[in-house]
mmCIF file as gemmi writes it, N, C-alpha and C atoms, coordinates in Angstrom:
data_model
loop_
_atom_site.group_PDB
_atom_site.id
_atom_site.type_symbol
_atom_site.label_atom_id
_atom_site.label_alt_id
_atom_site.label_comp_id
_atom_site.label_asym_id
_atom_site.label_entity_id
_atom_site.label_seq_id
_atom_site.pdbx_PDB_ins_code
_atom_site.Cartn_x
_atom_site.Cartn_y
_atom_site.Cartn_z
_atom_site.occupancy
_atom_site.B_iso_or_equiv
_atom_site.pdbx_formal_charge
_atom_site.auth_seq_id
_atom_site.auth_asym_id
_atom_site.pdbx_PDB_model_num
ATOM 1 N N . UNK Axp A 1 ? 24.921 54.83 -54.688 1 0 ? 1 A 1
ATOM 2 C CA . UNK Axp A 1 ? 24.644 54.615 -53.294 1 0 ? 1 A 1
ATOM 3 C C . UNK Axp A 1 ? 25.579 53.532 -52.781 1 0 ? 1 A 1
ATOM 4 N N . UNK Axp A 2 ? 26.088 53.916 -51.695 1 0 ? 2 A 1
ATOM 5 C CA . UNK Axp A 2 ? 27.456 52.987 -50.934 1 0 ? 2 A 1
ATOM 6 C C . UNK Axp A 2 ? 26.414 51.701 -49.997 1 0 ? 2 A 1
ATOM 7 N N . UNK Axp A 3 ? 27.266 50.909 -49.99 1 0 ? 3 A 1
ATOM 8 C CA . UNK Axp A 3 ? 26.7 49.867 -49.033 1 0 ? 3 A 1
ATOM 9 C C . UNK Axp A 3 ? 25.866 49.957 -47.568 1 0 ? 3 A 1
ATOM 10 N N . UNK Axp A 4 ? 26.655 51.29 -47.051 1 0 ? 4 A 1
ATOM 11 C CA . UNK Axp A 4 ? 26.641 51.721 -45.772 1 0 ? 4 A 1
ATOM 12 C C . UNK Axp A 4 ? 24.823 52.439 -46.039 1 0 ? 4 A 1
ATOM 13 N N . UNK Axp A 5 ? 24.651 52.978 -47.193 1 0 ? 5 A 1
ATOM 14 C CA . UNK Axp A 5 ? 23.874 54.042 -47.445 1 0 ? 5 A 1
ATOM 15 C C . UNK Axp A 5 ? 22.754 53.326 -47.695 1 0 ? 5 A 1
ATOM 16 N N . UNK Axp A 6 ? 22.726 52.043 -48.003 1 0 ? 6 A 1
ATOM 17 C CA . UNK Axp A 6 ? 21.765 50.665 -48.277 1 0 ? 6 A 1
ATOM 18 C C . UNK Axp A 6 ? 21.068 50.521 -47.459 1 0 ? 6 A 1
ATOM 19 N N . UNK Axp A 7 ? 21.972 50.295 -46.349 1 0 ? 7 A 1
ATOM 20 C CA . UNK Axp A 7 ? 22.217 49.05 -44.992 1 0 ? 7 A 1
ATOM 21 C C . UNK Axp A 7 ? 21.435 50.417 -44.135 1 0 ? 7 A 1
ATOM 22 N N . UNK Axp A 8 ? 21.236 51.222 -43.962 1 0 ? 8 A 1
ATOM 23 C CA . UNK Axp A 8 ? 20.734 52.694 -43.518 1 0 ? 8 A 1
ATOM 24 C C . UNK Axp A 8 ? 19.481 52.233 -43.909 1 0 ? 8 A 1
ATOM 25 N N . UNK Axp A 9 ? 18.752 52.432 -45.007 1 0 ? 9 A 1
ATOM 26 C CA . UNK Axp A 9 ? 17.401 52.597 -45.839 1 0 ? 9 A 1
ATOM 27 C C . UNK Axp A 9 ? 17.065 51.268 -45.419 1 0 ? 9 A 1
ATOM 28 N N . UNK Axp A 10 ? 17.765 49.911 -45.327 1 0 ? 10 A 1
ATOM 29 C CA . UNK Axp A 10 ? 16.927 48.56 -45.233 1 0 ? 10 A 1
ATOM 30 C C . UNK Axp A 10 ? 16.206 49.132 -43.675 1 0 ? 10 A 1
ATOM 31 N N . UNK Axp A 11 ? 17.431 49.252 -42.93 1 0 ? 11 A 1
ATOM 32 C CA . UNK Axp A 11 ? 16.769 49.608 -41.197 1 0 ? 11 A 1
ATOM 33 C C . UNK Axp A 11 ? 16.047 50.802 -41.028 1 0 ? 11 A 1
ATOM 34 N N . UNK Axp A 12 ? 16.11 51.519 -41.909 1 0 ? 12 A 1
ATOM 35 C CA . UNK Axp A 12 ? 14.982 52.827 -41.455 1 0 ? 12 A 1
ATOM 36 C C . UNK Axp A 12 ? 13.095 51.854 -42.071 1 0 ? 12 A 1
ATOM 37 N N . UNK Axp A 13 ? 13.69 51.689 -42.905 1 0 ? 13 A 1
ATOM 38 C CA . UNK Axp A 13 ? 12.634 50.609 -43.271 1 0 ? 13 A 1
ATOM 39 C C . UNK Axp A 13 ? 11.719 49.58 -42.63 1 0 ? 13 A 1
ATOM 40 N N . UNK Axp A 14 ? 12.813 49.311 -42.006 1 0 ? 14 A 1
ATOM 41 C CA . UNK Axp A 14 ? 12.286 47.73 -40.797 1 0 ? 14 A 1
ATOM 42 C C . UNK Axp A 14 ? 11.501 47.985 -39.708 1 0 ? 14 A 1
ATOM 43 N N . UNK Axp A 15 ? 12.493 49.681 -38.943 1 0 ? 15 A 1
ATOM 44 C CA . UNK Axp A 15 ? 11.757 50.163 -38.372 1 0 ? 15 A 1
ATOM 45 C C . UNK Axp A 15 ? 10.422 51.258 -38.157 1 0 ? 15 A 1
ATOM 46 N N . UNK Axp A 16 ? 10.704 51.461 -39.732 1 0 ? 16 A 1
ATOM 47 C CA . UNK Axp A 16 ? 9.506 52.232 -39.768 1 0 ? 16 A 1
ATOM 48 C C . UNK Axp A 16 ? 8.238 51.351 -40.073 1 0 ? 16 A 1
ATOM 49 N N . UNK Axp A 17 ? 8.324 50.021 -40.553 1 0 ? 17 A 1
ATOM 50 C CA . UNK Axp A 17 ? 7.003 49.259 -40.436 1 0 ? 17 A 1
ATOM 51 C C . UNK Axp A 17 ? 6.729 48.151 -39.03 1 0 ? 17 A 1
ATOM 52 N N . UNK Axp A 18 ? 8.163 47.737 -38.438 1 0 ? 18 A 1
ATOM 53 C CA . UNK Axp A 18 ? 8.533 46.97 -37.543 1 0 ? 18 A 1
ATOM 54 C C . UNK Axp A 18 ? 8.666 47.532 -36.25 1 0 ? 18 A 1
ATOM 55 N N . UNK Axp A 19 ? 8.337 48.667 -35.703 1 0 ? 19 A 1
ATOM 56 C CA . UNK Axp A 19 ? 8.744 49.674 -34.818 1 0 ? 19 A 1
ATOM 57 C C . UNK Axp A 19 ? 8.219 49.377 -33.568 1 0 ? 19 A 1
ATOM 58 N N . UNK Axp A 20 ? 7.291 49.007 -33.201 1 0 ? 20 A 1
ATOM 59 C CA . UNK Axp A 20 ? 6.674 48.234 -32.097 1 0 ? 20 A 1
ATOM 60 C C . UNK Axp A 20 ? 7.482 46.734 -31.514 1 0 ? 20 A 1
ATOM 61 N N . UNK Axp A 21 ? 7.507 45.937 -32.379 1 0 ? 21 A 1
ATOM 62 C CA . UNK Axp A 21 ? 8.097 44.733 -32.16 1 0 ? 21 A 1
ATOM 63 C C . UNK Axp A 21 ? 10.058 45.056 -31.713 1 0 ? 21 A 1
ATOM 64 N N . UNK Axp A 22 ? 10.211 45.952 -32.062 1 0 ? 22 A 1
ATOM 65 C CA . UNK Axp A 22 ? 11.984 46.054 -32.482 1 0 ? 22 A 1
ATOM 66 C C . UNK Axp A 22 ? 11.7 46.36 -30.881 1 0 ? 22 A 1
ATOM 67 N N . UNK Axp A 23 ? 11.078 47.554 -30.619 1 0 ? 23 A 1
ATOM 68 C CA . UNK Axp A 23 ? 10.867 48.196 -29.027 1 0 ? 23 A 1
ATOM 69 C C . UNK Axp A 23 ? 10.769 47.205 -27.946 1 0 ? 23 A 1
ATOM 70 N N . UNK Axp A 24 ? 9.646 46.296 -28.339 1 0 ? 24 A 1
ATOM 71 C CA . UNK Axp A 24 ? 9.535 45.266 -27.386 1 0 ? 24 A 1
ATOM 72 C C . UNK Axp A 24 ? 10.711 44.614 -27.127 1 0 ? 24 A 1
ATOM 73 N N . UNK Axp A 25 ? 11.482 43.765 -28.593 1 0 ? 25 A 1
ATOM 74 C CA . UNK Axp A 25 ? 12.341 42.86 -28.159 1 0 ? 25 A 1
ATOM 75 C C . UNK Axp A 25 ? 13.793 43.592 -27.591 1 0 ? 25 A 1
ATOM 76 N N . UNK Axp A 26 ? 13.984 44.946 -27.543 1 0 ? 26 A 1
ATOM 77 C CA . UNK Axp A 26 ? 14.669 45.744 -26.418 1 0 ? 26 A 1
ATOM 78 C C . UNK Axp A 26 ? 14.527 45.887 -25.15 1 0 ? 26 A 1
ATOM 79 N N . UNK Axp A 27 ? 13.292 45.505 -25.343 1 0 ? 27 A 1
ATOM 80 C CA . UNK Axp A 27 ? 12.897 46.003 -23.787 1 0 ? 27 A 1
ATOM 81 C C . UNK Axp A 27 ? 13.25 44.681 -23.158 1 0 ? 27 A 1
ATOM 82 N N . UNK Axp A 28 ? 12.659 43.571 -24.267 1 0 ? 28 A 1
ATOM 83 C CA . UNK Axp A 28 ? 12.859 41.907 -23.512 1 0 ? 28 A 1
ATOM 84 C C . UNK Axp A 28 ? 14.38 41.523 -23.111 1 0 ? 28 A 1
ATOM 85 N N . UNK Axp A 29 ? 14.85 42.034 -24.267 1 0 ? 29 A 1
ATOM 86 C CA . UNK Axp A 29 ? 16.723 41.93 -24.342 1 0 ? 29 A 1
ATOM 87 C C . UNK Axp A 29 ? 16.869 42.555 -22.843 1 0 ? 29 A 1
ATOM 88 N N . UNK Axp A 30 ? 16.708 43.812 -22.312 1 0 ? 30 A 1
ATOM 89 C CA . UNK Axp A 30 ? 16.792 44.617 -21.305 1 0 ? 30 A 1
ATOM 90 C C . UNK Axp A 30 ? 16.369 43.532 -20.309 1 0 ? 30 A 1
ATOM 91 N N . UNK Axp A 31 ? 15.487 43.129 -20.498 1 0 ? 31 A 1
ATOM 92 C CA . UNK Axp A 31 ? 15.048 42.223 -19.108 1 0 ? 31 A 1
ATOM 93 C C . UNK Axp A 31 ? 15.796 40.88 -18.628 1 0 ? 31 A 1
ATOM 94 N N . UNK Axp A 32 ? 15.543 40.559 -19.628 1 0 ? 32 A 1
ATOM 95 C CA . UNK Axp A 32 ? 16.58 39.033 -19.657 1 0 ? 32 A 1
ATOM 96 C C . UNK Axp A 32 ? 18.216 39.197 -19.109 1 0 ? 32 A 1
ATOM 97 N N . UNK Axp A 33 ? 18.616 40.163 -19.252 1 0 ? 33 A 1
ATOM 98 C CA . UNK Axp A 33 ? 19.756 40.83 -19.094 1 0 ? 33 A 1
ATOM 99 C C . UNK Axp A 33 ? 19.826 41.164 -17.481 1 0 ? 33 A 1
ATOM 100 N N . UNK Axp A 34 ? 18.825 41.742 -17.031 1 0 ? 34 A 1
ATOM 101 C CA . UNK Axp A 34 ? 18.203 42.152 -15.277 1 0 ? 34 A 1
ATOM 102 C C . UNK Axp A 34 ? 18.256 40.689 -14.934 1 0 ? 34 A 1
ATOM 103 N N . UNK Axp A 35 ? 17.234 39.809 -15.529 1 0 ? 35 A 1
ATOM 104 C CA . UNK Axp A 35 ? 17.426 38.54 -14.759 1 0 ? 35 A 1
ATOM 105 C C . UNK Axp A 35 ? 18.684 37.899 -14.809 1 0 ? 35 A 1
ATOM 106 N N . UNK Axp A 36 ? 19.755 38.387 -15.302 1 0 ? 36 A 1
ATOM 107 C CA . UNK Axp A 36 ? 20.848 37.264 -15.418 1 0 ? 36 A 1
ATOM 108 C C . UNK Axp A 36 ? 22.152 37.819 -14.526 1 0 ? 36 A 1
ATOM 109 N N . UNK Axp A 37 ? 22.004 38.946 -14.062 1 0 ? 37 A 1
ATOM 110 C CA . UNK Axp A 37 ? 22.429 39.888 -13.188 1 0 ? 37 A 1
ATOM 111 C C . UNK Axp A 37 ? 22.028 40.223 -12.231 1 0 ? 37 A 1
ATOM 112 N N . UNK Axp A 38 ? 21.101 39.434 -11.703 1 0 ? 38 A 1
ATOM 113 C CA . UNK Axp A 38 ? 20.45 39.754 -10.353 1 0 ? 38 A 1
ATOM 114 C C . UNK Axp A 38 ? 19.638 41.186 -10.125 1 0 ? 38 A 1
ATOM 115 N N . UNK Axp A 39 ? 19.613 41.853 -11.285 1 0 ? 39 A 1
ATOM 116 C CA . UNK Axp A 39 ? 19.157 43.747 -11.229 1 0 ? 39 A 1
ATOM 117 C C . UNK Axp A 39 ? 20.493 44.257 -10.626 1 0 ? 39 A 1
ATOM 118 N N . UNK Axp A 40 ? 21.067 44.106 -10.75 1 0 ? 40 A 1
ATOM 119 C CA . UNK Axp A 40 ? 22.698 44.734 -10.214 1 0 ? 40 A 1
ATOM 120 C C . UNK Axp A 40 ? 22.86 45.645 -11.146 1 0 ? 40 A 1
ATOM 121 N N . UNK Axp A 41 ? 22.438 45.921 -12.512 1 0 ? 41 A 1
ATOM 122 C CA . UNK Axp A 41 ? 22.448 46.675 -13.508 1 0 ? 41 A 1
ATOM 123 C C . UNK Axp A 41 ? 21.645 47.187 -14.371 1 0 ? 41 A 1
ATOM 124 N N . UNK Axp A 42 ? 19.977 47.231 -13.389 1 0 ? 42 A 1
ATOM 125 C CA . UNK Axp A 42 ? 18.875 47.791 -14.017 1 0 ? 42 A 1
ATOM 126 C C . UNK Axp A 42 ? 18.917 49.193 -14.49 1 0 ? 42 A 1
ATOM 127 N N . UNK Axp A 43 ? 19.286 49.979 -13.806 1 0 ? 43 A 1
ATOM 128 C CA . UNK Axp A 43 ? 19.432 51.43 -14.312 1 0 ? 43 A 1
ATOM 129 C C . UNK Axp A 43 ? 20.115 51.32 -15.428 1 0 ? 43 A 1
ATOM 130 N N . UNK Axp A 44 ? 21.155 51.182 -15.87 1 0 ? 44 A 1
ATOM 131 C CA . UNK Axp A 44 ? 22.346 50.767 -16.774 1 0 ? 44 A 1
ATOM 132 C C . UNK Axp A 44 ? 21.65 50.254 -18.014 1 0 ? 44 A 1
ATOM 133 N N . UNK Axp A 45 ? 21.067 49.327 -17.882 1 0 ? 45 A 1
ATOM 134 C CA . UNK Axp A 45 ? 20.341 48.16 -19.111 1 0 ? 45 A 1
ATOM 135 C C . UNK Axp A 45 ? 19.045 49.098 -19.35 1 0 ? 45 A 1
ATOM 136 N N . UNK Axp A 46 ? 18.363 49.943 -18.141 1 0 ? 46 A 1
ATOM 137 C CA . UNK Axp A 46 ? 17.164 50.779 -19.088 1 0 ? 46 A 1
ATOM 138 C C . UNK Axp A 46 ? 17.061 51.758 -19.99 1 0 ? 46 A 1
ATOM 139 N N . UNK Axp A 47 ? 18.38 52.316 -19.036 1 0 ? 47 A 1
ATOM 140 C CA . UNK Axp A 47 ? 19.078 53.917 -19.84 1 0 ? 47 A 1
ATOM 141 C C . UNK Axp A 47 ? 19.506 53.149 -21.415 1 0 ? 47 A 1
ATOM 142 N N . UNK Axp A 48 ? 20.144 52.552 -21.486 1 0 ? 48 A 1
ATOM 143 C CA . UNK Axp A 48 ? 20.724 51.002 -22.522 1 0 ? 48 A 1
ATOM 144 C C . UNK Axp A 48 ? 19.329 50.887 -23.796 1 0 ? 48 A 1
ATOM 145 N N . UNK Axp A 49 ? 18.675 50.552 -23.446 1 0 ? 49 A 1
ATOM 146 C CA . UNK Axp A 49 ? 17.36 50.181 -24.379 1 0 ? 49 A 1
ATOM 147 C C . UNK Axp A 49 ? 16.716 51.568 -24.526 1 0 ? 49 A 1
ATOM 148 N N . UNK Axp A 50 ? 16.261 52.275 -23.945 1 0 ? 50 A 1
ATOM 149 C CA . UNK Axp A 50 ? 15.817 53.753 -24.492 1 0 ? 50 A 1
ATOM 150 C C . UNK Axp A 50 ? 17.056 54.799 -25.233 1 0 ? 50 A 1
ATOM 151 N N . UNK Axp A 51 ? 18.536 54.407 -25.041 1 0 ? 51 A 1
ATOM 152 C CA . UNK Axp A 51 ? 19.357 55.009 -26.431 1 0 ? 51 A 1
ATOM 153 C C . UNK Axp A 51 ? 19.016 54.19 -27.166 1 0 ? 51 A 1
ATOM 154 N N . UNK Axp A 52 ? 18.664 52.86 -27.339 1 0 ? 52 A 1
ATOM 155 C CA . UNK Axp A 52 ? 18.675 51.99 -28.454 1 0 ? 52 A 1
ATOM 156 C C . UNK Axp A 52 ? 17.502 52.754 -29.199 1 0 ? 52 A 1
ATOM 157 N N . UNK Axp A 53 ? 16.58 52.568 -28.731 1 0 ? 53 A 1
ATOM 158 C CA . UNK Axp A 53 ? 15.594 52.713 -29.42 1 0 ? 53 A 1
ATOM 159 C C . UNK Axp A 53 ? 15.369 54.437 -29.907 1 0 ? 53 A 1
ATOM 160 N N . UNK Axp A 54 ? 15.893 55.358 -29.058 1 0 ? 54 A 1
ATOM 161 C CA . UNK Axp A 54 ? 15.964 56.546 -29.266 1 0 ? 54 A 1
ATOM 162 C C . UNK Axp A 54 ? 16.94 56.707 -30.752 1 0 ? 54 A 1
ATOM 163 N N . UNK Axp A 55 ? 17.975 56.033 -30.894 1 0 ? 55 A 1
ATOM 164 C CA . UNK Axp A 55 ? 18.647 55.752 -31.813 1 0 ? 55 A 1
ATOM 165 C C . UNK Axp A 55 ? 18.07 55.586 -33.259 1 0 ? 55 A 1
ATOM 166 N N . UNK Axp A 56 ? 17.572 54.287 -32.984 1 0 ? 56 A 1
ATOM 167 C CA . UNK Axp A 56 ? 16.762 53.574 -34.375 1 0 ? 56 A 1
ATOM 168 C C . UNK Axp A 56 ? 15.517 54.427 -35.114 1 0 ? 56 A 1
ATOM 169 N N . UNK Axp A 57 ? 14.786 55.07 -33.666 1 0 ? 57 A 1
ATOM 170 C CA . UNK Axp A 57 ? 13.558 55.769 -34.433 1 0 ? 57 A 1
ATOM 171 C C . UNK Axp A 57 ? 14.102 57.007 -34.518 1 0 ? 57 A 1
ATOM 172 N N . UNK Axp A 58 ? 14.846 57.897 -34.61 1 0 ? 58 A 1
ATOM 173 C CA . UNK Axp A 58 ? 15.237 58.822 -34.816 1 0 ? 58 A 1
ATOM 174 C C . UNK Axp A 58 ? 16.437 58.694 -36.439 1 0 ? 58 A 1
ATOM 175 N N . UNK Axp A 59 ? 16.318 57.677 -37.108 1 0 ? 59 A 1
ATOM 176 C CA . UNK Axp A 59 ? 16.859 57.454 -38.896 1 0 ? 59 A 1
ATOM 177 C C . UNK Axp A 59 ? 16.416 57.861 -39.572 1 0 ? 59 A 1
ATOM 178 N N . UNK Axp A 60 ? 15.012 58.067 -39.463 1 0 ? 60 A 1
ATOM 179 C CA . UNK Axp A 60 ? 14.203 58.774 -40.468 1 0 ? 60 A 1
ATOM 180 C C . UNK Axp A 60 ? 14.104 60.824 -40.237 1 0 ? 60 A 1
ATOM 181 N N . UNK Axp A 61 ? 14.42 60.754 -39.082 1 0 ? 61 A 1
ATOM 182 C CA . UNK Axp A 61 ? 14.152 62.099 -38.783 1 0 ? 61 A 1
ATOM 183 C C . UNK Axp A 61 ? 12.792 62.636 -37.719 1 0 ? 61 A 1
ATOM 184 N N . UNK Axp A 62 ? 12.066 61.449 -37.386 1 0 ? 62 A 1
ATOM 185 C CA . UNK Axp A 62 ? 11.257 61.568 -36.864 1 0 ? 62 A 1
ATOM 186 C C . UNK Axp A 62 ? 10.739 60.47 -35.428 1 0 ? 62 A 1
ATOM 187 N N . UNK Axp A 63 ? 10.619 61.117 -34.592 1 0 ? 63 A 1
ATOM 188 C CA . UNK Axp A 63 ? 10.574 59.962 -33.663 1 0 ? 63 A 1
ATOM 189 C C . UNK Axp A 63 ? 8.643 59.4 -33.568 1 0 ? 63 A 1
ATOM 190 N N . UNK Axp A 64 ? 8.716 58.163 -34.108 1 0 ? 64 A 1
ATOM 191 C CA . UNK Axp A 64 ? 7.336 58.509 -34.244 1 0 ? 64 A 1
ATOM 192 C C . UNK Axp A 64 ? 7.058 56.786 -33.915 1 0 ? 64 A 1
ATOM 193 N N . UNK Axp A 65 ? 8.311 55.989 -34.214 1 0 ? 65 A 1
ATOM 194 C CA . UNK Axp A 65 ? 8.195 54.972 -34.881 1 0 ? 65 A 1
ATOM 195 C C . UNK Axp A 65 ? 8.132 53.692 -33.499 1 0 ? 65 A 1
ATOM 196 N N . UNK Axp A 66 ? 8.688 54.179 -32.258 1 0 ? 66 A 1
ATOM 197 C CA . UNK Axp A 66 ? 8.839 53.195 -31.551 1 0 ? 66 A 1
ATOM 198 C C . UNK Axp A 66 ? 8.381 53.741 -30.487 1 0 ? 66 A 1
ATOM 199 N N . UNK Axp A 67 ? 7.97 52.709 -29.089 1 0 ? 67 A 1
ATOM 200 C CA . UNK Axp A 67 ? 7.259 53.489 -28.401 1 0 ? 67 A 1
ATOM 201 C C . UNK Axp A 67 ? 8.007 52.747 -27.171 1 0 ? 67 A 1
């Protein structure tokens, strides 16, 4: 197993027990981001955090993990 193939299994991992919290602090990242931009780039930063997270819970094969 390659490094890459590790580094895969630690984060399918994290998020498959961590999956709530990872969501939130996207969403917070997303916000903090609105406030520092005046919302000049809310659409942008939401679309932004739902690939993120569409991303992460979709490693395992299943979207189950983040909400």
């Amino acid at each position: 197993m390659g490094f890459l193939d590790d580094a895969k299994d630690k984060l399918t991992d994290a998020v498959n027990s961590q999956g709530d919290k990872i969501g939130d602090a996207l969403d917070k990242a997303a916000d903090l981001a609105s406030d520092k931009t005046g919302g000049k780039f809310d659409a942008k930063l939401e679309l932004g955090a739902e690939k993120a997270k569409d991303a992460l819970d979709s490693l395992d094969g299943k979207n189950d993990d983040i909400s």
